[in-house]
C-alpha positions in Angstrom: 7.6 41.2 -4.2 10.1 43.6 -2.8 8.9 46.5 -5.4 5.7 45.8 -4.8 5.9 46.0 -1.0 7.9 49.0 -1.6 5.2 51.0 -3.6 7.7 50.9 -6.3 4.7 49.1 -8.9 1.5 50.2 -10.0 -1.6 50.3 -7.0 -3.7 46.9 -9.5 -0.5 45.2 -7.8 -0.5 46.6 -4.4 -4.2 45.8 -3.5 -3.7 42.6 -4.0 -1.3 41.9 -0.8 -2.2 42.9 2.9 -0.1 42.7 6.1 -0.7 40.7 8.0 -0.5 42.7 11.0 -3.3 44.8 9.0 -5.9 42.3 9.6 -5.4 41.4 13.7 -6.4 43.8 16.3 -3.9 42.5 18.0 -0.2 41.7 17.9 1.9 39.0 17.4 5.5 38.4 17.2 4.8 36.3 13.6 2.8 38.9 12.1 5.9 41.5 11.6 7.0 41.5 7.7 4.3 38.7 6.7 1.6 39.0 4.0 -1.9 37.3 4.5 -1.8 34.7 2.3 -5.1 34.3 0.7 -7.2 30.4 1.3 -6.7 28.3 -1.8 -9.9 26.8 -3.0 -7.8 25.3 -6.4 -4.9 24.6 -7.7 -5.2 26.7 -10.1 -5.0 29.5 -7.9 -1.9 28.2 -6.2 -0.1 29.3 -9.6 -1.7 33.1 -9.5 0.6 35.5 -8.2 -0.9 36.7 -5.5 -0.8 33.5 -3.4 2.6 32.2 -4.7 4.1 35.8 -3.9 2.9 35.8 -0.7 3.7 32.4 0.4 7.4 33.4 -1.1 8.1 36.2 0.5 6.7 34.7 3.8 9.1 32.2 3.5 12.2 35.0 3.3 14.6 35.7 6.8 14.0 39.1 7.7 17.0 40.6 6.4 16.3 39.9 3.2 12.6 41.5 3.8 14.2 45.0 5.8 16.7 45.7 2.6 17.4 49.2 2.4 16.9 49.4 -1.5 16.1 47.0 -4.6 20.1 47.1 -5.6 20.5 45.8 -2.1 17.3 43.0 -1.9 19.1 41.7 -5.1 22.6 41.5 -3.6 20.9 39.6 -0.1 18.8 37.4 -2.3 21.8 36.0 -5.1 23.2 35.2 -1.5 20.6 33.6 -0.1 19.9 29.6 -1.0 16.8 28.3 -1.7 
Protein backbone atom coordinates (compact mmCIF):
# COMPACT_ATOMS: atom_id res chain seq x y z
CA UNK A 1 0.00 0.00 0.00
CA UNK A 2 2.82 2.37 0.77
CA UNK A 3 4.18 2.04 -3.05
CA UNK A 4 1.14 2.32 -4.26
CA UNK A 5 0.26 5.55 -2.42
CA UNK A 6 3.61 6.65 -3.35
CA UNK A 7 3.13 6.40 -7.20
CA UNK A 8 5.89 3.89 -6.96
CA UNK A 9 3.33 1.03 -8.92
CA UNK A 10 1.78 1.06 -12.13
CA UNK A 11 -1.60 3.81 -12.56
CA UNK A 12 -4.23 -0.08 -13.01
CA UNK A 13 -3.16 0.07 -9.21
CA UNK A 14 -3.45 3.69 -8.29
CA UNK A 15 -7.04 4.24 -9.65
CA UNK A 16 -8.26 1.96 -7.58
CA UNK A 17 -7.71 3.91 -4.15
CA UNK A 18 -8.97 7.56 -3.46
CA UNK A 19 -8.37 9.88 -0.46
CA UNK A 20 -10.48 10.37 1.41
CA UNK A 21 -10.21 13.91 1.71
CA UNK A 22 -10.69 13.73 -2.28
CA UNK A 23 -14.26 12.99 -2.00
CA UNK A 24 -15.54 15.76 0.94
CA UNK A 25 -15.86 19.32 0.08
CA UNK A 26 -15.07 19.73 3.28
CA UNK A 27 -12.54 18.86 6.06
CA UNK A 28 -12.19 16.77 8.67
CA UNK A 29 -9.64 15.99 11.13
CA UNK A 30 -10.20 11.86 10.28
CA UNK A 31 -10.00 12.35 6.68
CA UNK A 32 -5.96 13.15 6.72
CA UNK A 33 -3.93 9.92 5.41
CA UNK A 34 -7.19 7.71 5.02
CA UNK A 35 -8.44 5.89 1.84
CA UNK A 36 -12.26 5.60 1.00
CA UNK A 37 -12.83 2.32 1.60
CA UNK A 38 -15.26 1.08 -0.98
CA UNK A 39 -19.10 -0.55 0.45
CA UNK A 40 -18.90 -4.32 0.44
CA UNK A 41 -21.90 -5.89 -1.07
CA UNK A 42 -20.02 -9.67 -0.60
CA UNK A 43 -17.65 -11.36 0.88
CA UNK A 44 -16.11 -12.09 -1.75
CA UNK A 45 -15.06 -8.71 -2.23
CA UNK A 46 -13.80 -8.32 1.27
CA UNK A 47 -10.81 -10.57 0.00
CA UNK A 48 -10.05 -8.23 -3.31
CA UNK A 49 -7.35 -5.95 -2.70
CA UNK A 50 -8.70 -2.98 -2.99
CA UNK A 51 -11.01 -3.09 0.02
CA UNK A 52 -8.61 -5.15 2.32
CA UNK A 53 -5.72 -2.54 1.43
CA UNK A 54 -7.69 0.12 2.21
CA UNK A 55 -9.15 -1.02 5.41
CA UNK A 56 -5.30 -1.92 6.24
CA UNK A 57 -3.71 0.98 5.73
CA UNK A 58 -6.58 2.90 7.47
CA UNK A 59 -5.91 0.94 10.30
CA UNK A 60 -1.94 2.20 10.41
CA UNK A 61 -0.67 5.21 13.14
CA UNK A 62 0.40 7.96 11.12
CA UNK A 63 3.91 7.52 11.42
CA UNK A 64 3.92 4.58 9.84
CA UNK A 65 1.71 6.32 6.81
CA UNK A 66 4.20 9.78 6.66
CA UNK A 67 7.54 7.45 6.20
CA UNK A 68 9.99 9.26 4.33
CA UNK A 69 10.87 6.22 1.96
CA UNK A 70 9.98 2.42 1.40
CA UNK A 71 13.46 1.31 3.33
CA UNK A 72 12.01 3.35 6.08
CA UNK A 73 7.90 2.16 5.92
CA UNK A 74 9.66 -1.29 6.29
CA UNK A 75 11.83 -0.47 9.21
CA UNK A 76 8.45 1.37 11.15
CA UNK A 77 6.20 -1.51 10.11
CA UNK A 78 8.71 -4.82 11.39
CA UNK A 79 8.31 -2.50 14.53
CA UNK A 80 4.95 -2.01 14.62
CA UNK A 81 2.57 -5.00 16.25
CA UNK A 82 -0.37 -6.14 14.79
Amino acid sequence: MYKVLNNETPNYLRAKFVNRSDTLSYSLRDTVGKLTVPLPRTEHYKRSFSYSGAVLWNSLPSKLKQAISTNDFKSKISCYEF
